[in-house]
Phi, psi and omega in degrees: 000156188232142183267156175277143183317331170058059187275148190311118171319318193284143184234357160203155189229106155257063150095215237257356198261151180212120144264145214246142144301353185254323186312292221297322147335324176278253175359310167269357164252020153235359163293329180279002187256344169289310186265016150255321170319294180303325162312315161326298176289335197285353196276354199196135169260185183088336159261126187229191204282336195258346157284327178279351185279284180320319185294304179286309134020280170300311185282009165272319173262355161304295191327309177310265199268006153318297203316326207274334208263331167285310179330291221271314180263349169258341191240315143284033175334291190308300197306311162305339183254349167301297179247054182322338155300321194311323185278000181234041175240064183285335186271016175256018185071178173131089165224172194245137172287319209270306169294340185270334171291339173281335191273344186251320168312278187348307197272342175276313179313302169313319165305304189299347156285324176308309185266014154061046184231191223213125193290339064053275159295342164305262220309315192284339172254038169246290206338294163327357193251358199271312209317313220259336131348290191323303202286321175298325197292315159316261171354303150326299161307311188309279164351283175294358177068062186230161165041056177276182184274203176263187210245132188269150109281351159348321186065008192290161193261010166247030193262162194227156161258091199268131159308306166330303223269357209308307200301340181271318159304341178281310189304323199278334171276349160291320198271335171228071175324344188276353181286345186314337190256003147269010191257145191242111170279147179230159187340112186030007186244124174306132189237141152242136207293126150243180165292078201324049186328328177303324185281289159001291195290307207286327195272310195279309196286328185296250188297322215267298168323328182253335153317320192260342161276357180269333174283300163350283168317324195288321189262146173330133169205153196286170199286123177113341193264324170305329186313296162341302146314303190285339165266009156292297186339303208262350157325297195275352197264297184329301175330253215311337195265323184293023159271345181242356171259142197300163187248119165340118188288355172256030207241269172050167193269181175255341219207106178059025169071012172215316196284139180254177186269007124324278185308271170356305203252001178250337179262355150316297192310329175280303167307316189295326210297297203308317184283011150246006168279235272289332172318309186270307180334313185291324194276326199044035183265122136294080199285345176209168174073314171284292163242039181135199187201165160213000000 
């Protein structure tokens, strides 16, 4: 087991300028969502390089103010109707995964009326590139020691000890004394092993997703079904990994004593996913390879 590093927020000082690691994270998940997009487009016609700048573009600033705007209404309601400033307070952190997929649809819509294409054909040549967005983003949280898992007995050797978590780890060690024989003291603070959820999220949500959509996506498939594969993909893995993630603490769960707000706002997405796979199948249209390209 490991304790986590407690790496420095900042990850470069140009003189009086600091990139922060969750930026520099950001950045590197839309240069990579650029430059897989463009590969992309050289693969298929009817895309060209100034149509893929916009596009990511658009999924940039869905991510942005979705991600912060989704943060604030699924997870700070109260705090928005306390403060209505509280949402344009970005530099205290807060973003959603969930607001930010809403935020990109949105924004794919808008292309595809701009570019005259079928909101659909947006989607099915974006998806593949989110996945790798997904894995920086994860990365990031891990870096700031945030959004850790829950607390393991296991004993497993990739269990971790987050300093972050100490002030929360005390509440749990009051409330289960029994856990006291997992506790790690670190500089005067009881510590308890969790499950490096991030690295998970980053690995399953990430790495594994984009592999397999991109190979998916490489062969004809009918219009709609990739969308499909991603919101399963990223559906069944989140479902599941929140099993191993500490649940918000102003948050806990919501729904029968195990389901989280995580889980809640992820299984639409699973449903959604199987009805429009069993959908495009059904329909068999093809934007490329079969009957045509686009």
């Amino acid at each position: 087991m490991m304790i986590h590093p407690q790496y420095d927020p900042v990850a470069l000082s140009l003189g009086p300028v600091e990139v922060h690691w969750y930026g520099l994270m950001y950045l590197l998940a839309f240069a990579a969502a650029y430059g897989l997009a463009w590969y992309r487009s050289t693969k298929r016609d009817n895309w060209s390089t100034d149509m893929v700048s916009d596009l990511v573009f658009f999924g940039a600033l869905g991510v942005i103010l979705g991600g912060r705007v989704g943060y604030v209404l699924f997870y700070q309601f109260g705090e928005l109707l306390q403060n209505p400033a509280y949402l344009f307070k970005v530099w205290e952190g807060g973003m959603s995964f969930h607001g930010g997929f809403i935020g990109v649809m949105l924004g794919m819509l808008y292309f595809a009326r701009k570019y005259k294409k079928s909101p659909f054909q947006v989607l099915d040549f974006i998806v593949p590139c989110v996945p790798t967005g997904l894995l920086f983003g994860r990365l990031g949280n891990y870096i700031n020691g945030e959004l850790w898992g829950r607390v393991s007995d296991g004993g497993y050797n990739w269990l971790t000890y987050f300093p972050q978590a100490a002030a929360f780890d005390v509440q749990q060690l009051q409330a289960n004394p029994a856990l006291q024989d997992l506790a790690l003291e670190v500089n005067g603070q009881y510590l308890l092993p969790r499950h490096p959820s991030q690295l998970y999220e980053a690995f399953a949500e990430g790495l594994l997703l984009f592999l397999f959509l991109w190979w998916y996506s490489s062969k004809p498939r009918p219009r709609m079904a990739a969308t499909a594969v991603f919101l399963l993909g990223y559906g069944f893995s989140r479902f599941i990994i929140e099993f191993f993630r500490q649940p918000d603490i102003d948050q806990g769960y919501i729904l029968f004593g195990w389901m989280t707000k995580g889980q809640i706002l992820t299984a639409p997405m699973i449903i959604i996913g199987f009805i429009l796979l069993i959908y495009a199948y059904k329909r068999g249209i093809y934007d490329w390879g079969k009957q045509g390209a686009y």
